[in-house]
MITI-883458 format. One record per residue: residue in three letters; x, y, z of N, C-alpha, C in turn. Coordinates in nm, 3 decimals. Each point is the difference from the previous one (the first is absolute). Example, Ala and Ser with C-alpha at 12.3 -4.5 7.8 and 13.67 -1.06 7.14 Angstrom:
2
PAKE_resn_npx_npy_npz_capx_capy_capz_cpx_cpy_cpz
PAKE_ALA_1.319_-0.569_0.780_-0.089_0.119_0.000_0.090_0.120_0.000
PAKE_SER_-0.035_0.105_-0.072_0.082_0.119_0.006_-0.077_0.109_0.073
//
This chain:
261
PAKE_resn_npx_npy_npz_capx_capy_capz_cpx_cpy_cpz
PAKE_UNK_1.330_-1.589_1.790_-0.124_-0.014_-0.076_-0.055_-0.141_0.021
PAKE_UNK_-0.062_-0.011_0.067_-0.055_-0.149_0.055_-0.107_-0.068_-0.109
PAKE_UNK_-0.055_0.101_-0.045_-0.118_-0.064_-0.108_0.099_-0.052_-0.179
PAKE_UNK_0.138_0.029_0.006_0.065_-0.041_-0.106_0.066_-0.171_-0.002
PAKE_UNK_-0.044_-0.004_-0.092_0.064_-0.175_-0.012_0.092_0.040_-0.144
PAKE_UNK_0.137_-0.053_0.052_0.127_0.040_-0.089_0.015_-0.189_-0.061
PAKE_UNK_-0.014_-0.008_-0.102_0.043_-0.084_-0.073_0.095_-0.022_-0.083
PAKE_UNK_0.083_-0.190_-0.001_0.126_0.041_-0.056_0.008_0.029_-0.181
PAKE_UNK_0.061_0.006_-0.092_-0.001_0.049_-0.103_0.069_-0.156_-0.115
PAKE_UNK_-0.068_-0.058_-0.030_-0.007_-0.159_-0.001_0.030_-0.004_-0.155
PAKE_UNK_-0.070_0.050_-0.121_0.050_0.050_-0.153_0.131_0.035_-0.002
PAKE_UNK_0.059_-0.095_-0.102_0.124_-0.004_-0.058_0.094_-0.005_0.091
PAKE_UNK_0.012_-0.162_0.052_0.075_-0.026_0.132_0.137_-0.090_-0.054
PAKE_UNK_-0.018_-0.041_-0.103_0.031_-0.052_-0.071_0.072_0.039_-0.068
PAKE_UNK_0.097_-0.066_-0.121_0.097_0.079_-0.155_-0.105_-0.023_-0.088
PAKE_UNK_-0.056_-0.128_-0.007_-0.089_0.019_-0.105_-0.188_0.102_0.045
PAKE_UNK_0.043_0.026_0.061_-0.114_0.060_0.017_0.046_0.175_-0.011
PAKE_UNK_0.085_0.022_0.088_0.116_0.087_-0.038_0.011_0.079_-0.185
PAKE_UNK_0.004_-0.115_-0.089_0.060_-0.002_-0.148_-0.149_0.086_-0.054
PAKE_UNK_-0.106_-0.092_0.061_-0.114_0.055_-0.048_-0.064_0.086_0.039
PAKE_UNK_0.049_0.040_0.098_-0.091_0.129_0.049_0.125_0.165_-0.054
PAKE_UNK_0.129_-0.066_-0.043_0.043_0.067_-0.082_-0.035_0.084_-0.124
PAKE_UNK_-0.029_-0.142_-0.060_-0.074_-0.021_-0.165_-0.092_0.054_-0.008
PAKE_UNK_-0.094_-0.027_0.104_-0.152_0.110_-0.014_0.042_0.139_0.047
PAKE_UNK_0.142_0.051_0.094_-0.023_0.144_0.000_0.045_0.079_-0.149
PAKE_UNK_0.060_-0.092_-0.046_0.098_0.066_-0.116_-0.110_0.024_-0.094
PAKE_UNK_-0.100_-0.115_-0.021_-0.114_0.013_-0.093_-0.039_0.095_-0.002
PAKE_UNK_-0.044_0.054_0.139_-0.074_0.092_0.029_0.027_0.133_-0.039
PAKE_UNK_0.108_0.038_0.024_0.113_0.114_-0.018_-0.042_0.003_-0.152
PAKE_UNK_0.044_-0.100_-0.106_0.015_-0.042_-0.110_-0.142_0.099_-0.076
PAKE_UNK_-0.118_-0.061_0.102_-0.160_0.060_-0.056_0.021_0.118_0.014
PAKE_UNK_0.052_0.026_0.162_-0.033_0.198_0.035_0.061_0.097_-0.132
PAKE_UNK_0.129_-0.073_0.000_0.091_0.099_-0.083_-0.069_0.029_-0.143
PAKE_UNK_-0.036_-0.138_-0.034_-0.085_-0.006_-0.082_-0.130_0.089_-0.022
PAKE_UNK_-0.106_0.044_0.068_-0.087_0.087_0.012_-0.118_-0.128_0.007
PAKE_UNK_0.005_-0.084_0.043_-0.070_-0.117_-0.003_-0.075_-0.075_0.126
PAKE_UNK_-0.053_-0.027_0.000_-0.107_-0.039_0.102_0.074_-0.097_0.098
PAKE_UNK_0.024_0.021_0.152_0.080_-0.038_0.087_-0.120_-0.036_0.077
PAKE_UNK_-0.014_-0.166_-0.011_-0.174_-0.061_0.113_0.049_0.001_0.120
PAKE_UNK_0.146_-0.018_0.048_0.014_-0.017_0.145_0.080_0.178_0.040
PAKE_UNK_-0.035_0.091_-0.057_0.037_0.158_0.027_-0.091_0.013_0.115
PAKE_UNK_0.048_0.031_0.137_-0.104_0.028_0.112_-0.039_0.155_-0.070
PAKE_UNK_0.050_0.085_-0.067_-0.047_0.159_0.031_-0.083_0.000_-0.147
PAKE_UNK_-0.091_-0.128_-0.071_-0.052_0.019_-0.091_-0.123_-0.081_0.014
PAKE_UNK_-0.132_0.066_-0.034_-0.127_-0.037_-0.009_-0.019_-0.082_-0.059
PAKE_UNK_-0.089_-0.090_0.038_-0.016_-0.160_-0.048_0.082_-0.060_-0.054
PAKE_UNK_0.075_0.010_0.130_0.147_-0.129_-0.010_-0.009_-0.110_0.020
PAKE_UNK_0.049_-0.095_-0.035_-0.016_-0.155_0.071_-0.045_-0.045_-0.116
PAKE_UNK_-0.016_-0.146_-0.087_0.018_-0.078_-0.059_-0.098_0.017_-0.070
PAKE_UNK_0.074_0.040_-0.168_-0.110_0.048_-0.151_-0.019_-0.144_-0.014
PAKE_UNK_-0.106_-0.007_-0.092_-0.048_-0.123_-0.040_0.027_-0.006_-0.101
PAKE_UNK_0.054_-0.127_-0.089_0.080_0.026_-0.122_-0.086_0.020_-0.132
PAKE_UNK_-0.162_-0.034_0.074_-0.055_0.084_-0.112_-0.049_0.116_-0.013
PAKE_UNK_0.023_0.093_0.122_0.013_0.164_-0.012_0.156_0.089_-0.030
PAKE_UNK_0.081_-0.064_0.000_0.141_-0.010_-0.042_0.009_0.098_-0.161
PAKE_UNK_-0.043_-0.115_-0.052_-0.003_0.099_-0.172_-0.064_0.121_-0.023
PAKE_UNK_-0.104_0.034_0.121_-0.090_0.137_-0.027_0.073_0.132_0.056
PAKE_UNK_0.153_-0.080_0.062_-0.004_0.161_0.071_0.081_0.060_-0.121
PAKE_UNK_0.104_-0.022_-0.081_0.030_0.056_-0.138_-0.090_0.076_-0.054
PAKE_UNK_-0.094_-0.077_-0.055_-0.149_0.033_-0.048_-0.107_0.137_0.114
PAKE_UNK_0.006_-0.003_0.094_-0.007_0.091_0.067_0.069_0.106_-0.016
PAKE_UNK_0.127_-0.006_-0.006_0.075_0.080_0.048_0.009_0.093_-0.143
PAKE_UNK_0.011_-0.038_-0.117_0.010_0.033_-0.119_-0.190_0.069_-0.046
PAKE_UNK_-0.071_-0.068_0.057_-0.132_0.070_-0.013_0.003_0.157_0.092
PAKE_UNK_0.069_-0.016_0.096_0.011_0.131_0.063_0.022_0.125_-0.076
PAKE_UNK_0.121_-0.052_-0.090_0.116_0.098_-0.064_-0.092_0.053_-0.128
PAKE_UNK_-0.092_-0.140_-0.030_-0.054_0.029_-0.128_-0.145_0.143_0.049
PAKE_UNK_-0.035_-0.048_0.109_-0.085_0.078_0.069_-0.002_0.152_0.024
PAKE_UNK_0.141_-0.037_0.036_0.074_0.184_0.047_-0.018_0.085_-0.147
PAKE_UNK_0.039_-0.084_-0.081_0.058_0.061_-0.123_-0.134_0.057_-0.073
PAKE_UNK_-0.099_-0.081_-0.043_-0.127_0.019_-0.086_-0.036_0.094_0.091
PAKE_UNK_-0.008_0.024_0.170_-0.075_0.144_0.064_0.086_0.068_-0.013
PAKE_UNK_0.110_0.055_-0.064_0.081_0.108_-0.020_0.035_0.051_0.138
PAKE_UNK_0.009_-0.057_0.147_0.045_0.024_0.109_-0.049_-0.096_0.120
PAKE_UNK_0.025_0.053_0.150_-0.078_-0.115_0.074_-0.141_0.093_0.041
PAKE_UNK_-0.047_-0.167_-0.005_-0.155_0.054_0.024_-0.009_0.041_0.152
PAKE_UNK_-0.116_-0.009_0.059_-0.062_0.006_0.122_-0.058_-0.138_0.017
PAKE_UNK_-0.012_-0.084_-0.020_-0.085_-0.137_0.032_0.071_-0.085_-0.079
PAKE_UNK_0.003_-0.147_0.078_0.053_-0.102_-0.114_-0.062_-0.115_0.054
PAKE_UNK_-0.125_-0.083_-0.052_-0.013_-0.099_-0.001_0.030_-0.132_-0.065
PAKE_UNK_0.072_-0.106_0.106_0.051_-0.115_-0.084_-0.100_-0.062_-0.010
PAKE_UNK_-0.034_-0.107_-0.066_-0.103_-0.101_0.013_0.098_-0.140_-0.117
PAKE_UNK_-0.021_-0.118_0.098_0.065_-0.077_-0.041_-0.131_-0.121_-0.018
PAKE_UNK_0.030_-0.077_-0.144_-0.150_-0.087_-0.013_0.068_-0.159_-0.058
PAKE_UNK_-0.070_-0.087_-0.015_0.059_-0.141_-0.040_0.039_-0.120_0.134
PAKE_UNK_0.083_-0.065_-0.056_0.072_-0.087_0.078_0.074_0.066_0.078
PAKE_UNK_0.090_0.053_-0.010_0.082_0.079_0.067_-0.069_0.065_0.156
PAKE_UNK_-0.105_0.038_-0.042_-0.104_0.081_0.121_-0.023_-0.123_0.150
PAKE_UNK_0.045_-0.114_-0.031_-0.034_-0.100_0.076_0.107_0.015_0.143
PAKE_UNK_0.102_0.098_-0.039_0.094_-0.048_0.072_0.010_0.184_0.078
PAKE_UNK_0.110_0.014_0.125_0.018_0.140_0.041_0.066_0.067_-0.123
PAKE_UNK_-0.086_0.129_-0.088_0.062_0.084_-0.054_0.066_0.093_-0.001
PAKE_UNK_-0.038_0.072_0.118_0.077_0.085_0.083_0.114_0.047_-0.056
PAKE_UNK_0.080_-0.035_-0.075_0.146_0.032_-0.007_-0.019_0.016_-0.146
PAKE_UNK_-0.114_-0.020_-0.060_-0.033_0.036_-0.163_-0.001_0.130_0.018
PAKE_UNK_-0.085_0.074_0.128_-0.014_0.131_0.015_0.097_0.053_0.001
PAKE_UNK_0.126_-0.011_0.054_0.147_0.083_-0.029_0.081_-0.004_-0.079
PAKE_UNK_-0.006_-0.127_-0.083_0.016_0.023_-0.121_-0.020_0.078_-0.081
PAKE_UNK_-0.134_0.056_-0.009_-0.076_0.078_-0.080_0.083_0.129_0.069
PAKE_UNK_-0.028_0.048_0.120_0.060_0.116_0.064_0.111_0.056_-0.055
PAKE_UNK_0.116_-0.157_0.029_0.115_0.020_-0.056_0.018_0.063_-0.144
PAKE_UNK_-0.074_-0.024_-0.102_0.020_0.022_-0.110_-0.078_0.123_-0.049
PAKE_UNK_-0.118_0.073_0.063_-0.054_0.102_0.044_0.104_0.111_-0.007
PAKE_UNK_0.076_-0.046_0.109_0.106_0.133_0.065_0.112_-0.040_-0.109
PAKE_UNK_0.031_-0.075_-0.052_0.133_0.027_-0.021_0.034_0.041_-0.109
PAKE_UNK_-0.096_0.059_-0.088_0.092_0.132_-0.085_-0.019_0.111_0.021
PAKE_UNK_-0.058_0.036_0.114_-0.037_0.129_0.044_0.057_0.057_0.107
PAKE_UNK_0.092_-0.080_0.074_0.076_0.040_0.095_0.160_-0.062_0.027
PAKE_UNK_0.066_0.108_0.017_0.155_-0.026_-0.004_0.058_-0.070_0.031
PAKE_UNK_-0.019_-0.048_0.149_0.011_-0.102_0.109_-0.017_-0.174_-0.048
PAKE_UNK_0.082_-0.082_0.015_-0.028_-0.174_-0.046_-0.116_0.001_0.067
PAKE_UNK_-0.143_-0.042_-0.105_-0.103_-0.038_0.073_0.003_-0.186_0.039
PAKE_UNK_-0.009_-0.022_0.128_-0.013_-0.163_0.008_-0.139_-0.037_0.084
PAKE_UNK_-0.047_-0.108_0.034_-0.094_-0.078_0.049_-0.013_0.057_0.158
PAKE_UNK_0.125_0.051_0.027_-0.005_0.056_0.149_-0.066_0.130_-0.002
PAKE_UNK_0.095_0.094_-0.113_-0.067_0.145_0.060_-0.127_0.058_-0.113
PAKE_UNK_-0.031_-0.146_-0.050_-0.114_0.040_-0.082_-0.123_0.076_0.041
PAKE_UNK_-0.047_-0.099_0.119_-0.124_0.085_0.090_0.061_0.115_0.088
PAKE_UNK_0.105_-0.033_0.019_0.004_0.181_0.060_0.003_0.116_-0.106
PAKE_UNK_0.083_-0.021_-0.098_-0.027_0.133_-0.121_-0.173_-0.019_-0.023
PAKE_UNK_-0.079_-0.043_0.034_-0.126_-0.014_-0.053_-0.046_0.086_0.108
PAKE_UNK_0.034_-0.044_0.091_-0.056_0.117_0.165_0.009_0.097_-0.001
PAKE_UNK_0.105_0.002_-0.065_0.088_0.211_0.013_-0.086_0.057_-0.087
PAKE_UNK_-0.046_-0.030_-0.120_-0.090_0.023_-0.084_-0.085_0.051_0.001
PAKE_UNK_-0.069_-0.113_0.086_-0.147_0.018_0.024_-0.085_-0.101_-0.105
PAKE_UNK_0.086_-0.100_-0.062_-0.106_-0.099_-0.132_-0.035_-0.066_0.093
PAKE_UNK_-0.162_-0.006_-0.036_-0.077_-0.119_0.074_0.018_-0.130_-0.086
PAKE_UNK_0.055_-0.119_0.099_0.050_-0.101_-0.049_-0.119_-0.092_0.022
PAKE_UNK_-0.113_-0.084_-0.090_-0.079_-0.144_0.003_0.056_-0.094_-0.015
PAKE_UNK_-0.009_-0.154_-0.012_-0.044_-0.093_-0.019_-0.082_-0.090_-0.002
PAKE_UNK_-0.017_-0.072_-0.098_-0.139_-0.075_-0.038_0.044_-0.132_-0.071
PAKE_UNK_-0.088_-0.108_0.052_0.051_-0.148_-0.075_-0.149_-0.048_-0.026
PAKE_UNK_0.028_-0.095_-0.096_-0.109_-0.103_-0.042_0.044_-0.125_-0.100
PAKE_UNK_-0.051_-0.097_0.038_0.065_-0.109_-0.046_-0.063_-0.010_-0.161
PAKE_UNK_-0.112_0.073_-0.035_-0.079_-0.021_-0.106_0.046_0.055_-0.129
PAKE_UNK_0.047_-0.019_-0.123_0.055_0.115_-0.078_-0.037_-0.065_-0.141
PAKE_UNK_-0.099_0.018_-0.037_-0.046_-0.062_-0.098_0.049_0.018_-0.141
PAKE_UNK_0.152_0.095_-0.021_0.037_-0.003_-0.096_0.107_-0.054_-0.018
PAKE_UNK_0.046_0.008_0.093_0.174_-0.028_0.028_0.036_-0.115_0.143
PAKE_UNK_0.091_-0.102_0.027_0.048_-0.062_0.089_0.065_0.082_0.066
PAKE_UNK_0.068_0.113_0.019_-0.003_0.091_0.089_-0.024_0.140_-0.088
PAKE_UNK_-0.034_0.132_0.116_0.029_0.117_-0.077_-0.007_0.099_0.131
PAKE_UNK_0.085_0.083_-0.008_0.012_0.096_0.075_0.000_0.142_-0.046
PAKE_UNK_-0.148_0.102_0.076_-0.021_0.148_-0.104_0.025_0.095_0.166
PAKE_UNK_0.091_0.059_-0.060_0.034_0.134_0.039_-0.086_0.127_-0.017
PAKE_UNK_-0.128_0.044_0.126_-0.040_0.157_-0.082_0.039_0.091_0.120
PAKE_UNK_-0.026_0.139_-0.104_0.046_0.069_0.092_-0.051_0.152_-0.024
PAKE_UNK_-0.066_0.072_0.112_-0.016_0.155_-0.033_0.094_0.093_-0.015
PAKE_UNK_-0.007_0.115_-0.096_0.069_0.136_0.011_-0.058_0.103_0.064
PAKE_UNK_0.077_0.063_0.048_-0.020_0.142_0.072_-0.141_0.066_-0.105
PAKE_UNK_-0.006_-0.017_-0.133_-0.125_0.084_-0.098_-0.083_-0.122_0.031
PAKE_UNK_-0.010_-0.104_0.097_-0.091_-0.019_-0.088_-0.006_-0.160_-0.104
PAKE_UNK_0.076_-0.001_-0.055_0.050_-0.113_-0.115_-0.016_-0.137_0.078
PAKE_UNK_-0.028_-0.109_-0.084_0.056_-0.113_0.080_0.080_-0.086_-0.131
PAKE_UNK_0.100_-0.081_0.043_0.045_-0.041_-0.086_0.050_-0.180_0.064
PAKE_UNK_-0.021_-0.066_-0.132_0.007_-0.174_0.059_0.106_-0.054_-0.066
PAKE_UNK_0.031_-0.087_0.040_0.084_-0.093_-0.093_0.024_-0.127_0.072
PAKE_UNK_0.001_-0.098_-0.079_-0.014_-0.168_0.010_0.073_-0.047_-0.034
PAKE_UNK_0.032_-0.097_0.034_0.146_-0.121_-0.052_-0.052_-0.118_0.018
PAKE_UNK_0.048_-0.087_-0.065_0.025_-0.172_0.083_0.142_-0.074_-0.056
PAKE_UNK_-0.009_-0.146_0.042_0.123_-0.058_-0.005_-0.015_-0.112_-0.128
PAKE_UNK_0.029_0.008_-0.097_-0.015_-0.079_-0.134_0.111_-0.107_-0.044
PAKE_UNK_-0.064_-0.141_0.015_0.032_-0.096_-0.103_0.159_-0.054_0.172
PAKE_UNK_0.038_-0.118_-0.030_0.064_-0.070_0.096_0.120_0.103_0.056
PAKE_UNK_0.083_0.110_-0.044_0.099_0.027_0.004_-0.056_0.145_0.145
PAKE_UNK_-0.181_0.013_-0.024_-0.024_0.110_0.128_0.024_0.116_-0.140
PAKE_UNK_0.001_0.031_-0.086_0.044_0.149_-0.067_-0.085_0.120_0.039
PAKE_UNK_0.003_0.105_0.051_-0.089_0.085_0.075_-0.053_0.069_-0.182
PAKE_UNK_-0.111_0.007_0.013_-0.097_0.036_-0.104_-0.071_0.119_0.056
PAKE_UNK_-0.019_0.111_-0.059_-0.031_0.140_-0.028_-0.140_-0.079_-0.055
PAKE_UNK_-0.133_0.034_0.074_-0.090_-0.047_-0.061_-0.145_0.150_0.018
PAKE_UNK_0.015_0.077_0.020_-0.061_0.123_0.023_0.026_0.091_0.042
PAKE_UNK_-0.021_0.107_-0.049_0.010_0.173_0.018_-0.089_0.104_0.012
PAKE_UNK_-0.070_0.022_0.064_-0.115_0.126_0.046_-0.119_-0.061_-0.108
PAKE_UNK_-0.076_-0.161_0.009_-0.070_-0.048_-0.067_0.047_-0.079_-0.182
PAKE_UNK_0.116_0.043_0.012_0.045_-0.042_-0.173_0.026_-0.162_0.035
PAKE_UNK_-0.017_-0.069_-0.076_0.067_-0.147_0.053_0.083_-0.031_-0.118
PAKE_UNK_0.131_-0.050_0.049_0.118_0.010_-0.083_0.063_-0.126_0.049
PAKE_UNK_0.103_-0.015_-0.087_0.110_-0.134_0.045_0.139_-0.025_-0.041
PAKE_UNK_0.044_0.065_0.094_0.153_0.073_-0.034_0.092_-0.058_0.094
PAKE_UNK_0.152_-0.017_-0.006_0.081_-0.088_0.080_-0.012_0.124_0.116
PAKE_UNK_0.008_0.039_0.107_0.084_0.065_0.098_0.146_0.003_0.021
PAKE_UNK_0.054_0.030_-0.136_0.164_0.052_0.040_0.050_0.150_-0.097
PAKE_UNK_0.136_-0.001_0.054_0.012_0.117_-0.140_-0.006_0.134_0.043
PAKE_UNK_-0.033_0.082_-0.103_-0.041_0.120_-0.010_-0.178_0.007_-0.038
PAKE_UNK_-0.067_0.061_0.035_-0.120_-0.023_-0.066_-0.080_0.141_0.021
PAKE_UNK_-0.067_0.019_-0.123_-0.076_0.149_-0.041_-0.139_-0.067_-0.013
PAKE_UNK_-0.088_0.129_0.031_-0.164_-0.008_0.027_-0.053_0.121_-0.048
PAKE_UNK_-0.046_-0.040_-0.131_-0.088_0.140_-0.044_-0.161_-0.021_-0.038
PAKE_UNK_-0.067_0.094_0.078_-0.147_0.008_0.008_-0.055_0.077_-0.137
PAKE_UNK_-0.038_-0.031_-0.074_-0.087_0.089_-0.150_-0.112_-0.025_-0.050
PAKE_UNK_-0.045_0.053_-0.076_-0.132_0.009_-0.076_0.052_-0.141_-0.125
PAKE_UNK_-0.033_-0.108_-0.017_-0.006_-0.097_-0.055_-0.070_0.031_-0.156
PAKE_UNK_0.107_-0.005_-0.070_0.071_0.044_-0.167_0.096_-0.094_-0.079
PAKE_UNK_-0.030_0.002_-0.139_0.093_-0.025_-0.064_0.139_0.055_0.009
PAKE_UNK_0.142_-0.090_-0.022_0.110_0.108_-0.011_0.066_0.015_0.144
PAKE_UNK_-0.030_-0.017_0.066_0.058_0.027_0.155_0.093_-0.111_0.070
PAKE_UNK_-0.001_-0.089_-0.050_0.095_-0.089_0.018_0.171_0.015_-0.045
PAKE_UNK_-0.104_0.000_-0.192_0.152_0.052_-0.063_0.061_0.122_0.042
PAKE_UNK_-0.055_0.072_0.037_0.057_0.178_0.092_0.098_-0.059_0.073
PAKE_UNK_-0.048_-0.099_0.085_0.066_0.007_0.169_0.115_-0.056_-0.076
PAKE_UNK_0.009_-0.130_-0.089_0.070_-0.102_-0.049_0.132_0.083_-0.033
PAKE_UNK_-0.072_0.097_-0.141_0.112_0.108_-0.043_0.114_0.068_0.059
PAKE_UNK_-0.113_0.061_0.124_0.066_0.082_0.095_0.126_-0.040_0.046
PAKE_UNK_-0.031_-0.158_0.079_0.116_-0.078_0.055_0.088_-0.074_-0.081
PAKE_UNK_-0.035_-0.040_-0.073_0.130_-0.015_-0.111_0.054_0.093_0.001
PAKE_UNK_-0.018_0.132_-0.060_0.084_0.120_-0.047_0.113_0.038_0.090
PAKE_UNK_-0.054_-0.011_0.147_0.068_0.049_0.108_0.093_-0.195_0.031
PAKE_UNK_0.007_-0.077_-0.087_0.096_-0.110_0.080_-0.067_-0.090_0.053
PAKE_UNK_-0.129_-0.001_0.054_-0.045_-0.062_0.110_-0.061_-0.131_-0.082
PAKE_UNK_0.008_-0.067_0.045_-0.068_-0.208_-0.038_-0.104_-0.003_0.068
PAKE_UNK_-0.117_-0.047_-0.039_-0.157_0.003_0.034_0.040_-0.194_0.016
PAKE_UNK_-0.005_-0.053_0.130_-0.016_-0.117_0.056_-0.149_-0.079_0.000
PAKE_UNK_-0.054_0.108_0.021_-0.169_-0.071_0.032_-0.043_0.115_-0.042
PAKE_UNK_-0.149_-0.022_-0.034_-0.122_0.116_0.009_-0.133_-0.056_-0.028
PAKE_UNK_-0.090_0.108_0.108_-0.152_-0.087_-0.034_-0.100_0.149_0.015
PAKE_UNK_-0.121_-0.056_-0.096_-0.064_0.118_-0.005_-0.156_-0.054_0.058
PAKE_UNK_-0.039_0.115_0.096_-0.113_-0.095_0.021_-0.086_0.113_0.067
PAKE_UNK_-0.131_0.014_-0.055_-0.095_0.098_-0.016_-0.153_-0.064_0.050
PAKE_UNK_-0.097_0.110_0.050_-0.122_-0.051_0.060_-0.100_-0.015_-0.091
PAKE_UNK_0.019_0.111_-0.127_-0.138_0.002_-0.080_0.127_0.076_-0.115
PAKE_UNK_-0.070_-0.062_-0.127_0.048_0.040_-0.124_-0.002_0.123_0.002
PAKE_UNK_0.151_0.091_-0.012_-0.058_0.140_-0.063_0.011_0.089_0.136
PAKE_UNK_0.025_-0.064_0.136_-0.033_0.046_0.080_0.144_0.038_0.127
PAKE_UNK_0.054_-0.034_0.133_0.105_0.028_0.029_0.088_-0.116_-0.029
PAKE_UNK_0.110_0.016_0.002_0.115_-0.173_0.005_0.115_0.029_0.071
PAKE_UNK_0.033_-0.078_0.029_0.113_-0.013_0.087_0.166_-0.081_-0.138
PAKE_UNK_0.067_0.023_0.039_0.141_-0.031_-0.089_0.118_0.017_0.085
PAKE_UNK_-0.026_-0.205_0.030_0.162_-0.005_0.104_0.080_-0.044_-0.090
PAKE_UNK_0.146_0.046_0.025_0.074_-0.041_-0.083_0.157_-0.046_0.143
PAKE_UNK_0.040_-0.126_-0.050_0.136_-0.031_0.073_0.126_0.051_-0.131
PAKE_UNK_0.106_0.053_0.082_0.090_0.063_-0.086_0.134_-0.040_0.022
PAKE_UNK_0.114_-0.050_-0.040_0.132_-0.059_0.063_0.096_0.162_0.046
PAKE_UNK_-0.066_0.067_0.022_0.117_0.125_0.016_-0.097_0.164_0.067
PAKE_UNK_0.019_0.097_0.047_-0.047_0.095_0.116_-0.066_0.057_-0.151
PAKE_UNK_-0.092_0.043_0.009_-0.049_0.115_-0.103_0.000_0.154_0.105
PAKE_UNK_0.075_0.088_-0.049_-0.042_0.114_0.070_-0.132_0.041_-0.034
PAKE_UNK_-0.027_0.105_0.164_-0.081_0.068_0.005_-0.063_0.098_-0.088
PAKE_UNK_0.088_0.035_-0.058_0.012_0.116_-0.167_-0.081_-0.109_-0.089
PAKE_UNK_0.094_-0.119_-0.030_-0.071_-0.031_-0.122_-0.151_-0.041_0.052
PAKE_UNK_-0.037_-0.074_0.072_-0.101_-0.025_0.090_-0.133_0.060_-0.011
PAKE_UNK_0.056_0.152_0.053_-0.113_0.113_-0.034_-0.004_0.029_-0.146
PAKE_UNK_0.072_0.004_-0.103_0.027_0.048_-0.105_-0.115_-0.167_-0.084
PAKE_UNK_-0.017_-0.060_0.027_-0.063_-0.131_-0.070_-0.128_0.034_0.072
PAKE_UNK_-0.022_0.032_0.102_-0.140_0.038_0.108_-0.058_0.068_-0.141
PAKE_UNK_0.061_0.080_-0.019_-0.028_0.154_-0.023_-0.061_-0.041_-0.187
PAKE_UNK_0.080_-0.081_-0.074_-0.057_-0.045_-0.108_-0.071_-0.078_-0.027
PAKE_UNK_-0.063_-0.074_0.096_-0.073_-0.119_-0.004_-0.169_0.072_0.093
PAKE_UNK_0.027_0.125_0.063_-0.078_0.041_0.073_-0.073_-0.071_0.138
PAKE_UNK_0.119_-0.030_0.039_-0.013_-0.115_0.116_-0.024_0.125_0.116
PAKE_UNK_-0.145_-0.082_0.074_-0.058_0.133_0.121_0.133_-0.061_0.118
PAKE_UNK_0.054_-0.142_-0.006_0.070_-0.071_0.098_0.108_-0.027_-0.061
PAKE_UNK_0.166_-0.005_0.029_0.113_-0.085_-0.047_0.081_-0.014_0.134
PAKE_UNK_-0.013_-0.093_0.050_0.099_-0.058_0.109_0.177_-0.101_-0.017
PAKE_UNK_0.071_0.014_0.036_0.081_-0.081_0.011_0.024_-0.109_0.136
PAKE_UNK_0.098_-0.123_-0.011_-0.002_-0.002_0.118_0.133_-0.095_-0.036
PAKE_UNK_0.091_-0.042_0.128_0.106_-0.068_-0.036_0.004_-0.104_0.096
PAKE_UNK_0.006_-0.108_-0.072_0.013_-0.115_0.117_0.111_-0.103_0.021
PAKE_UNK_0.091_0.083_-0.046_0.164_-0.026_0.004_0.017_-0.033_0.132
PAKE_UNK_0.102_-0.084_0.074_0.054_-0.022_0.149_0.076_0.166_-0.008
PAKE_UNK_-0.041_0.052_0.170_0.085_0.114_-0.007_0.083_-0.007_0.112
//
């Protein structure tokens, strides 16, 4: 092969160079096993060096996914990311599989990771966007997830990263604007906005054991639809779930779990 120029192999010639090119494979291993974002993975899309201030969004991504999957009661057909703020300044790219990641992974059996995120998206058939803008006039960053259903439906949801520690913040749901931690267990019920419906849900989950962590109620017009997220320290079944739907006359009750799995 005359047109090949064979070069010698010059990295980690050394012990100490040796030690460290150790240290970074073990890391690495450390992330995969982990389900965690591997920048120098050759068989993963927008690999190569996160910027440490897109770093905190892929959690936040990844957990907006799950929250995403969950409020459309399955996977959609379309998923647009759109990433806005400071953050937008830099390659986001890898915000997008985040989101993927957390998309797929209560809906399919298989460890979803950063690698075979876009391929379960292929097999599918979900049309995957992205979208950035540095402008976000509410928030220093925020990242909204929408997405179509097969009927028809579209459904959104928003996050950002709150206060020095990065805490991923639940900040919208199919237009409701809310402000809820992103961890936990967490329930979403859509209703006709009434007296009394709080204490229902409240009742309900006490009776059955369950500890109400957070909750926020937040409605468009008096009298009119509302939304009621609630974070919970423990699984509420599906039974009781529907059974609180069903007394509160909720047209919507979602769960979703954002436990490490």
């Amino acid at each position: 092969m005359p047109n090949t120029v064979v070069t010698p192999h010059l990295g980690a010639s050394t012990t100490e160079a040796q030690d460290k090119a150790g240290t970074a494979v073990a890391r690495s291993v450390r992330l995969a096993l982990q389900g965690e974002f591997v920048p120098d993975a050759v068989n993963v899309q927008a690999g190569g060096i996160v910027a440490e201030d897109v770093r905190p969004g892929l959690p936040l991504g990844e957990k907006l996914g799950r929250v995403f999957t969950a409020v459309a009661g399955g996977l959609a057909q379309s998923v647009a990311v759109q990433v806005r703020g400071k953050i937008a300044e830099f390659d986001v790219s890898v915000v997008q599989l985040a989101v993927l990641k957390g998309v797929f992974s209560d809906v399919v059996e298989e460890q979803v990771t950063y690698v075979n995120a876009p391929l379960l998206a292929e097999q599918r058939g979900l049309e995957v966007s992205l979208s950035s803008d540095v402008e976000s006039p509410d928030y220093r960053n925020l990242i909204t997830v929408r997405g179509a259903m097969a009927d028809g439906t579209q459904v959104t949801v928003s996050g950002t990263l709150f206060g020095k520690n990065q805490v991923p913040k639940l900040t919208e749901v199919d237009g409701f604007d809310i402000d809820l931690d992103l961890s936990g267990y967490l329930l979403f019920f859509i209703y006709t906005d009434r007296p009394g419906v709080v204490g229902t849900v409240g009742a309900a989950l006490g009776e059955a054991g369950i500890n109400i962590a957070g909750a926020q109620v937040s409605r468009t017009t008096r009298g009119g639809e509302a939304l009621m997220a609630v974070t919970v320290d423990s699984r509420v079944p599906a039974e009781l779930l529907g059974d609180i739907a069903t007394h509160i006359g909720a047209r919507q009750a979602r769960s979703a779990d954002l436990n490490p799995r």
